[in-house]
N, C-alpha and C positions, 0 to 999 in steps of 0.2 A: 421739821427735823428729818433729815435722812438716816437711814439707815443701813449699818454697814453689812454686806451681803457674808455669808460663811458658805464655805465648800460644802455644807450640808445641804444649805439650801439646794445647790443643783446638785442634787443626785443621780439624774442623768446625762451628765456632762462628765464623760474620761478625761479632757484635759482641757485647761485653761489657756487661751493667748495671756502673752506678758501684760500684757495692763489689766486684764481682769487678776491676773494671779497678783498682782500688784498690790490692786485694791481688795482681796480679799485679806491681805495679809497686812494691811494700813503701812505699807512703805511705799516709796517711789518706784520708777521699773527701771529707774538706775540700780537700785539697791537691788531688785529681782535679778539682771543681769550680772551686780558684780557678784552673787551669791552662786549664780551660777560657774562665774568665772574660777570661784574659787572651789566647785565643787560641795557643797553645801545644801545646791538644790539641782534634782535633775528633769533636766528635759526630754521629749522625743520630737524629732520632726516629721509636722505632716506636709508632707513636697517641701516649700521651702521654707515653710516658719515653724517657730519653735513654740512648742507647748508643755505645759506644765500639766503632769498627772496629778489627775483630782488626789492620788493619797501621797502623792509627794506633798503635795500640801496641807493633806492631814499629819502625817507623820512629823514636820517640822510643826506643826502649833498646837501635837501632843504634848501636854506637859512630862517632864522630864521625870523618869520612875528614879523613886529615892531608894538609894543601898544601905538594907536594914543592918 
């Protein structure tokens, strides 16, 4: 059985390539890309590829704080 990786585990990784930030988030790197597309999730580039910071990706699979 595999097991699926969390941004936790690398703790010493600032940013992820699109297919690892893919796979830690269990969707395609279409869906990475269109999320980007729409602003949703942010990147930075190092030279010419794009990466996804370790707490962008904590910040979106933060569960959402409920308004008391």
């Amino acid at each position: 059985m595999t097991r699926m990786a969390t941004p936790q585990q690398h703790p010493r990784r600032m940013a992820h390539p699109i297919n690892e930030a893919a796979e830690l988030l269990a969707v395609d790197r279409r869906t990475v890309y269109r999320m980007l597309a729409r602003g949703e999730l942010r990147a930075v580039r190092v030279g010419a590829r794009q990466r996804i910071p370790a707490d962008e990706l904590m910040r979106i699979t933060r569960p959402a704080e409920v308004a008391a």
